[in-house]
C-alpha positions as CSV (number, residue, x, y, z in Angstrom):
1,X,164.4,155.6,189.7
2,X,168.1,154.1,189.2
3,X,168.9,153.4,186.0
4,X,171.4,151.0,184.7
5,X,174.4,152.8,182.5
6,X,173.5,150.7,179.1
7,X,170.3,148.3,178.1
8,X,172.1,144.9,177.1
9,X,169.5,142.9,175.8
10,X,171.9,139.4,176.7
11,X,172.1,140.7,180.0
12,X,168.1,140.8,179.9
13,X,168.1,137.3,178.4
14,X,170.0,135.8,180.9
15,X,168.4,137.5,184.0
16,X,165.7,135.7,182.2
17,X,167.1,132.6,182.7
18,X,169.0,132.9,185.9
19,X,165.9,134.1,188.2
20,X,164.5,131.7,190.5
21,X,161.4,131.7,193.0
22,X,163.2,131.9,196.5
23,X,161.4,130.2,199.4
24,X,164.4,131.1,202.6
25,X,164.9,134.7,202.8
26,X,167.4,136.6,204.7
27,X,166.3,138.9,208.2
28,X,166.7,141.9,206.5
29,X,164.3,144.5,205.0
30,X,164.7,145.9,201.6
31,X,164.9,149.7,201.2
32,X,162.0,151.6,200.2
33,X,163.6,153.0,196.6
34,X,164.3,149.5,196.1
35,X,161.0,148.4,196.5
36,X,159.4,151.3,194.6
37,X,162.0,150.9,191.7
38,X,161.2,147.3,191.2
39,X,157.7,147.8,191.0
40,X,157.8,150.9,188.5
41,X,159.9,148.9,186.4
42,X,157.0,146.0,186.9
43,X,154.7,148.2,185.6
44,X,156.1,148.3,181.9
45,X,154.4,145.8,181.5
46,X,151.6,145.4,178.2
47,X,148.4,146.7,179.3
48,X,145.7,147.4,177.2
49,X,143.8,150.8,176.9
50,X,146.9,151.4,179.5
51,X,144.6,150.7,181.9
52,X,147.4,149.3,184.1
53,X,145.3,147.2,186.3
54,X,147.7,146.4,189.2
55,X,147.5,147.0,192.4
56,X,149.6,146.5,195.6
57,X,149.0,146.0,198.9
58,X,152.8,145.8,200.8
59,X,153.2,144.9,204.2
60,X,156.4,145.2,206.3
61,X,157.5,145.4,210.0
62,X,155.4,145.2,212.0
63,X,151.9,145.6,209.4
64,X,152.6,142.1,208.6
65,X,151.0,141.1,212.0
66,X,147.5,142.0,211.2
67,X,148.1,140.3,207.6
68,X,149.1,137.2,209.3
69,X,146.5,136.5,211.4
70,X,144.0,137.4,209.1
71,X,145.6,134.6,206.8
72,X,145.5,132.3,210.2
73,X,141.9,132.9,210.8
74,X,141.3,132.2,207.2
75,X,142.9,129.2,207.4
76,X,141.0,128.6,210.3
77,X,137.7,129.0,208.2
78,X,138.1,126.8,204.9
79,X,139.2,123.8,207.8
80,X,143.5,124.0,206.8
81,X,143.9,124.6,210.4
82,X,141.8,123.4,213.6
83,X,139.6,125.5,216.0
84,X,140.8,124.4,219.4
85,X,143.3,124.7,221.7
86,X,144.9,121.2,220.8
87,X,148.7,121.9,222.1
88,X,149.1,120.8,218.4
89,X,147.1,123.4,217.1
90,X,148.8,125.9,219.4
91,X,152.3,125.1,217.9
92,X,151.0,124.8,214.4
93,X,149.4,128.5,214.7
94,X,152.7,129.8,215.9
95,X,155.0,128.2,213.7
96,X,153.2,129.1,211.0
97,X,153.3,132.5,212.4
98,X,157.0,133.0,212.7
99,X,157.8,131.4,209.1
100,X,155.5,134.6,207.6
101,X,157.1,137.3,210.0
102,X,160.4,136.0,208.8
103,X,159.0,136.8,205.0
104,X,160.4,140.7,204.9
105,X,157.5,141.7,202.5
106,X,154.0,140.5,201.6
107,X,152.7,141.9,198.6
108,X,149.0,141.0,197.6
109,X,148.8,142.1,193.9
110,X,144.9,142.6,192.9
111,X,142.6,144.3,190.1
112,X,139.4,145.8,190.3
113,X,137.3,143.0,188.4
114,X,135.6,143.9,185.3
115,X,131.8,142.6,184.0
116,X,133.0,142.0,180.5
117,X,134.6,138.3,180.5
118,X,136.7,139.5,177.5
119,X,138.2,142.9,179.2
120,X,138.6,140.7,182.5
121,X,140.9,138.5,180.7
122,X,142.9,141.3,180.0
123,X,143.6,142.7,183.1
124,X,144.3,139.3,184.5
125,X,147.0,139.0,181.9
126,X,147.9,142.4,182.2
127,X,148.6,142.0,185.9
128,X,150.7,138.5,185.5
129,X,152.7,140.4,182.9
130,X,153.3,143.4,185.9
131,X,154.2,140.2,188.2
132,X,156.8,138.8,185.6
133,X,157.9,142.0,184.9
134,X,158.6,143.0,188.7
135,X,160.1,139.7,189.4
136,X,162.8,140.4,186.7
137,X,163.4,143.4,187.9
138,X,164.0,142.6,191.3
139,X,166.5,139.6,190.5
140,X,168.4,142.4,189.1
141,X,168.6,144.0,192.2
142,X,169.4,141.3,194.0
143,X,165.9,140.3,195.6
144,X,164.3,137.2,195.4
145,X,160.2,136.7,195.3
146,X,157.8,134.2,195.6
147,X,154.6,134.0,193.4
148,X,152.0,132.3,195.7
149,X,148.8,131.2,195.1
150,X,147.1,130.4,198.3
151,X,144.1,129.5,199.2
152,X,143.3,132.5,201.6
153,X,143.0,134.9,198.1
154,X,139.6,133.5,197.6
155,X,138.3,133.3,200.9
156,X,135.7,136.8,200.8
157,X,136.1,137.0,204.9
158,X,139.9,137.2,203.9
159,X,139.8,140.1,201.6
160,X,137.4,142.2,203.9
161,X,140.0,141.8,207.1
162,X,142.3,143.7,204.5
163,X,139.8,146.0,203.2
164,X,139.1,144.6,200.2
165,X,135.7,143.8,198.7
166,X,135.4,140.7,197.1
167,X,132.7,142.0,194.7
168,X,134.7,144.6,193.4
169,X,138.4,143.0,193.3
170,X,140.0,140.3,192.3
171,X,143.8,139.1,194.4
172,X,145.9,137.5,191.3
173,X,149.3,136.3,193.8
174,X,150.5,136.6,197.0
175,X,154.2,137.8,196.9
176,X,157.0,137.0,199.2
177,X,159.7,139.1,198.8
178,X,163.6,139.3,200.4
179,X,166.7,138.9,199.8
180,X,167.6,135.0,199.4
181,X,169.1,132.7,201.9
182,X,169.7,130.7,199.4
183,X,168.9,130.1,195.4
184,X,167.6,127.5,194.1
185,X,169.9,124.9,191.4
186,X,168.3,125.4,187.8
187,X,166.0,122.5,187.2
188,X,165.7,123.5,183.0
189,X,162.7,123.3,181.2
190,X,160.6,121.2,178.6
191,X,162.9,121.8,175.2
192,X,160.2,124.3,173.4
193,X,160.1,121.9,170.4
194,X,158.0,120.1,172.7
195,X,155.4,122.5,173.0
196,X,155.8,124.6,169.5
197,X,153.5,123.7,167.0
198,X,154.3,125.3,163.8
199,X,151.7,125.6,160.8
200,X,153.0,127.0,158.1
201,X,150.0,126.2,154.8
């Protein structure tokens, strides 16, 4: 794994604050290492028991192809997208088509679910923790992701045309992952005052 020469935590702080979700990506595929390092560094993240929950299921080149039409027939399903052969529908199916094989990498992130409501929350948070954490990392290496939440990650007939069981796992966020196009102006945030209550007797 490549390691940076010294750990500056204002460095840290301001990748912190610099990272943005990045919805254009450039035609070109990120290296495997990359990928791998980025995703080792993700997993850093807190996890109790060290159970590290995550899981990742990476599609590139042309493995994207069965992803994508499995998210087509889902939408296809749930009513997002028509069942005929409307020219309209036709154009829709394969522009939405192009605009995913565009994406470099898919990553579904998932967890195997667990019967206790308590230890389930857990390895939810665990798992948004390893997202964070692998977003960070990759804005470091110059590659921008998307965290998506889509509608297809809780369709069951979705999961099973990727070989997942529903009853066993759980998809926490779809990533989208290149390098940018282009990066996104800062919009800031909500000062924390706002949202810091402080209790203090």
């Amino acid at each position: 794994m490549r390691k940076y020469s010294e750990v500056n935590p204002i460095d840290i702080l301001k990748t912190m604050k610099e990272r943005r979700s990045i919805h254009t990506f450039k035609q070109q595929e990120i290296e495997s290492g990359v990928l791998k390092d980025i995703f080792t560094y993700g997993s850093y993240a807190p996890t109790h028991y060290m159970k590290e929950p995550w899981n990742i299921k990476l599609y590139q080149e042309t493995g994207k192809l069965a992803f994508i039409d499995a998210i087509i027939a889902s939408y296809q399903r749930i009513g997002m997208i028509k069942k005929d052969n409307d020219p309209k529908t036709i154009k829709m199916i394969e522009s939405m088509k192009k605009f995913l094989m565009a994406i470099p990498h898919h990553a579904v992130i998932y967890l195997e679910k667990e019967e206790d409501p308590i230890r389930y929350e857990e390895e939810y948070s665990a798992v948004c923790a390893f997202i964070q954490n692998s977003q960070l990392a990759a804005w470091k290496y110059g590659v921008g992701m998307l965290w998506t939440i889509t509608p297809y990650m809780h369709d069951p007939e979705f999961l099973s045309d990727i070989g997942l069981d529903c009853k066993v796992v759980k998809i926490v966020a779809v990533m989208q992952i290149g390098y940018p196009e282009k990066v996104p102006r800062d919009k800031g945030r909500t000062p924390i005052e706002n949202k810091l209550e402080i209790i203090a007797d």
